[in-house]
N, C-alpha and C positions, 0 to 999 in steps of 0.2 A: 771201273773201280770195283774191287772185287770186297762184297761185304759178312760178315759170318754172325751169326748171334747166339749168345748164352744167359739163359735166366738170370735176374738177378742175384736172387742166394747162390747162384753156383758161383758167380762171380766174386762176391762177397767172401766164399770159402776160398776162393782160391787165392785173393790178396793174402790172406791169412796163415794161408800156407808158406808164400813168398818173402814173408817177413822174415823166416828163417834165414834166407839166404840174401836177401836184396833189403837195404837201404831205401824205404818206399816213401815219397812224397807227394803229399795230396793238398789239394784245395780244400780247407774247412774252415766252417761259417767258425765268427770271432765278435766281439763287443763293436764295432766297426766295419763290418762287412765279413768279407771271407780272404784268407791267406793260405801260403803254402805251409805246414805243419809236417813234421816225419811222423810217417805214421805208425801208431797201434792198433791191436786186437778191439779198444773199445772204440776206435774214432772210425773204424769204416763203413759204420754207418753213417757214418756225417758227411760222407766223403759230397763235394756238391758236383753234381755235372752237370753242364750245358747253359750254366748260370753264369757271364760276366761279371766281373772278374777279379782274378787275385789281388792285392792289393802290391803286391811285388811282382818287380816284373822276372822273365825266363835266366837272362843275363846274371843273376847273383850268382846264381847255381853254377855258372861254368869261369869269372870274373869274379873273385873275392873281392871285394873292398881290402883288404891288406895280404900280402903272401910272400914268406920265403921263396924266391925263386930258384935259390941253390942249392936247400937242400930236397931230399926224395922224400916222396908223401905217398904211400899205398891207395888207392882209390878205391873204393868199394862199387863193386854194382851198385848198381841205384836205378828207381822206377821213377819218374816222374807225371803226376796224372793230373788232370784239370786245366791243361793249357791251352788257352781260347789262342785264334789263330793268329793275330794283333801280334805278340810274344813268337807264334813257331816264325813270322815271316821276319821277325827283328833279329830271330837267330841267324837267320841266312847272309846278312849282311855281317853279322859277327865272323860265322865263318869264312866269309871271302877274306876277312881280315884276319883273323889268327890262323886260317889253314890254308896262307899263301904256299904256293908249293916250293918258291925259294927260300921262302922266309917264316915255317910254319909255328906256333908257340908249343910245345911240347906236353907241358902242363893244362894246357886248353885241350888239344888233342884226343890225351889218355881221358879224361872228364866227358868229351864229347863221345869217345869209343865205349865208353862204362857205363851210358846211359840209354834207358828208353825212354821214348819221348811218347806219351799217349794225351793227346790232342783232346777236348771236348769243342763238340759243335755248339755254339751259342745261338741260344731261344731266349728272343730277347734282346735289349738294349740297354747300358747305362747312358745318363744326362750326355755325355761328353763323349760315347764312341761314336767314330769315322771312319771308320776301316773302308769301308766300301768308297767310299770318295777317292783313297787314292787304289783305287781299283782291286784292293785285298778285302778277299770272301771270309764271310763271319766262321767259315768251317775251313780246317785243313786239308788241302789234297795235294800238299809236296811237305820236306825240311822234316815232318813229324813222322814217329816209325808205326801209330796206329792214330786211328778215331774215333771217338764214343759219341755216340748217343743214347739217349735213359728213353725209352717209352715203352708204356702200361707194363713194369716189372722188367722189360727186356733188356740189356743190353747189347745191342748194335755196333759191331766194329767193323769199322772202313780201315781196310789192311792197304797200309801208303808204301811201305820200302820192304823188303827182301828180309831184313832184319826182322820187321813187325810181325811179317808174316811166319817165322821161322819160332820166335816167342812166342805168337797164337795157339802154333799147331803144338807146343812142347808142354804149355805152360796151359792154355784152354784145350782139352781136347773134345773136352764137350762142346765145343764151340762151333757150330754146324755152318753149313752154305745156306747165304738167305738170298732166296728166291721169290719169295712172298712178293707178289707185284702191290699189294696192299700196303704191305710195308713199307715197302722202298716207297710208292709215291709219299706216305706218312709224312718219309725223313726227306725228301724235295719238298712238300709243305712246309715243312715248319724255316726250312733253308728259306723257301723265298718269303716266305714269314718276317723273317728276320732283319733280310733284306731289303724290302717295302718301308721299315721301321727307321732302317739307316736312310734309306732314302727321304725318307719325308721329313727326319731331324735335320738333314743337312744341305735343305734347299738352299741355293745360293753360296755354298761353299766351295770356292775355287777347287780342281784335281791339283796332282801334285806334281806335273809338269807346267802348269799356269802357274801356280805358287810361285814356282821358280822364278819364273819370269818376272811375277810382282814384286818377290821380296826383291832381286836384284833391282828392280829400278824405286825402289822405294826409296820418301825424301829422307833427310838428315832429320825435321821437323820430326817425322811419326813416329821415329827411334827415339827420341828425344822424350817424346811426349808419353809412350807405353812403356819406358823405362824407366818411369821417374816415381813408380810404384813397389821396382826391383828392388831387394833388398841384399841381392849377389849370394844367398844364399844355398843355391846349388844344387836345391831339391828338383827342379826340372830334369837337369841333367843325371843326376844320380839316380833318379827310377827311372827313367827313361830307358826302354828293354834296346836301343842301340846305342847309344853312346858309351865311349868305350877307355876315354883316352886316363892316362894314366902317368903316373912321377914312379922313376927306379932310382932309390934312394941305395949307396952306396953303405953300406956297415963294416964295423971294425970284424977281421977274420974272412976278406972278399966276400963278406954277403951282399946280396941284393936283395933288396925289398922293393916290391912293385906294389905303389897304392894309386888303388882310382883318385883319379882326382875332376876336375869341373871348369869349364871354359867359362862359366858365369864366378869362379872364386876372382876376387882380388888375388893379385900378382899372377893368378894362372901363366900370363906370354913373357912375364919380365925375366933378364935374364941379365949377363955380365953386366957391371956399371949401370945398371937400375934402371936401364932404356924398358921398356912394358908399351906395345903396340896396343894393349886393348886396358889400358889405364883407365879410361873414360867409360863409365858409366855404361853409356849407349851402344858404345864402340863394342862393348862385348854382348851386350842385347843382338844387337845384329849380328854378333859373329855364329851364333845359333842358329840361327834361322839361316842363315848362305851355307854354314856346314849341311844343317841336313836337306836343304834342298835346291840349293848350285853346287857346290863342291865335291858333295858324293857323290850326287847323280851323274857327276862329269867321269867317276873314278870305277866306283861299282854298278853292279848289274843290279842289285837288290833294292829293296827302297830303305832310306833312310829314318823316314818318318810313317807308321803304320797305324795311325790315327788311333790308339788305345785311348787318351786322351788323359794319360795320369798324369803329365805335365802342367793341365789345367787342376787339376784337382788338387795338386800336390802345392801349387803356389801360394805362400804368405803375401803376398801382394795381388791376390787374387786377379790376377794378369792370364784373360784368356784368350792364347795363340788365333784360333778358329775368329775369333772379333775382328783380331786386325788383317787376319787376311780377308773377313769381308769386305772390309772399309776399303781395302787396298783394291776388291775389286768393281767396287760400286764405280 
């Protein structure tokens, strides 16, 4: 992996120069923690690296919650920075899905063409991240076009795709070859820093081909029982950086409007003469948990579930996923 580093202020000056031309999005602390903001002249210093995580996940940015899909919308370049790798590995699974080669989404596409993706390595842990359990590393080394790391003023980038690298050298030219063997062990310290942290939070939690296996043979009882806290209102699924699925509403003038929509709404599966497969309560609690860990993993290569953990965070029934796949594998 080939790495280059530039001071901080040089960096600093150089977002600021970038704003002329590029649409820049960053992670900056908020009353609540930290979120993605466009950014300005005065916010780059706030910018946070290497601190989990956004409170939104990657998926908004390329996946509106509402869109004309008929008519044409110019896309602006755009930078995206602060994305712990939870979100780069939930894009991968996006993209098997909108950048089918027979079947590719168009408006996804150009969004995904018009953007860089610059990754921060996470130092450190939140209550509820997993990544590493199902086998995804707290740092990116695929799906993102660069990688940062912040230490004592420097910034460290791990150059991932062709792309990144081509941005670096146009965009950082001060941005040299690092070779520092001091350095580089630094940024493998703080990596299995990281890692040790996930590890030890998440003793005893199933990986995510066990998972599988559990939630399929799970009783009708446990659905029953962890549901009955659900309130079907959707927040699981709507920050959730995979979940994808969606209603194309028909408008007067052939438009189409494509809105996200949620497998935990009421009516989400009913359809002519008001038959609805997932009517019950429970019946859609489980449909969750088989989508993202039988039914995708049967479909895609990618993983469906990237253990960020904002599904537990995010629930009004305080209903948390990681519990019941303990119970499930005690």
């Amino acid at each position: 992996m080939q790495y280059k580093s530039i001071k901080k202020e040089e960096w600093d000056n150089a977002l600021e120069k970038l704003l002329l031309s590029y649409a820049i999005f960053a992670s900056i602390p908020n009353d609540s923690g930290q979120d993605y903001e466009e950014l300005r002249p005065v916010d780059i210093s706030k910018i946070i690296y290497n601190k989990p995580k956004p409170a939104t996940s990657l998926k908004s940015f390329f996946l509106p919650v509402k869109e004309n899909v008929t008519s044409e919308k110019a896309v602006k370049e755009r930078i995206l920075i602060g994305i712990p790798n939870c979100d780069i590995e939930g894009l991968s699974i996006i993209d098997e899905i909108y950048l089918d080669k027979d079947f590719p989404d168009i408006n996804y596409r150009e969004r995904r063409e018009n953007t860089i993706l610059i990754s921060t390595d996470c130092i450190g842990i939140q209550e509820h991240c997993h990544c590493l359990t199902y086998d995804i590393k707290p740092f990116a080394t695929s799906t993102a076009d660069l990688a940062l790391i912040s230490l004592n003023g420097t910034m460290i980038i791990r150059i991932i795709t062709g792309k990144g690298e081509g941005f670096v050298s146009t965009v950082f030219p001060a941005a040299m070859p690092l070779k520092d063997e001091e350095i580089l062990s630094a940024v493998e310290k703080e990596h299995h820093a990281t890692e040790t942290l996930l590890s030890s939070a998440n003793k005893g939690l199933p990986d995510y081909k066990k998972t599988g296996i559990l939630v399929s043979g799970a009783s009708t009882d446990l659905w029953k029982r962890h549901s009955a806290r659900c309130v079907s209102c959707g927040a699981c699924t709507t920050i959730c950086p995979t979940c994808t699925c969606f209603l194309l509403i028909d408008k007067p003038g052939f438009e189409k409007v494509k809105q996200m929509d949620a497998c935990q709404y009421p009516g989400f599966e009913r359809v002519a003469g008001g038959e609805d497969g997932l009517f019950v309560l429970q019946n859609r609690f489980r449909n969750r948990y088989m989508c993202k860990y039988v039914w995708k993993p049967g479909k895609f290569k990618s993983t469906a579930c990237t253990g960020c953990g904002r599904c537990i965070e995010a629930c009004i029934g305080k209903i948390n996923k990681n519990e019941i796949f303990m119970e499930l594998a005690k």
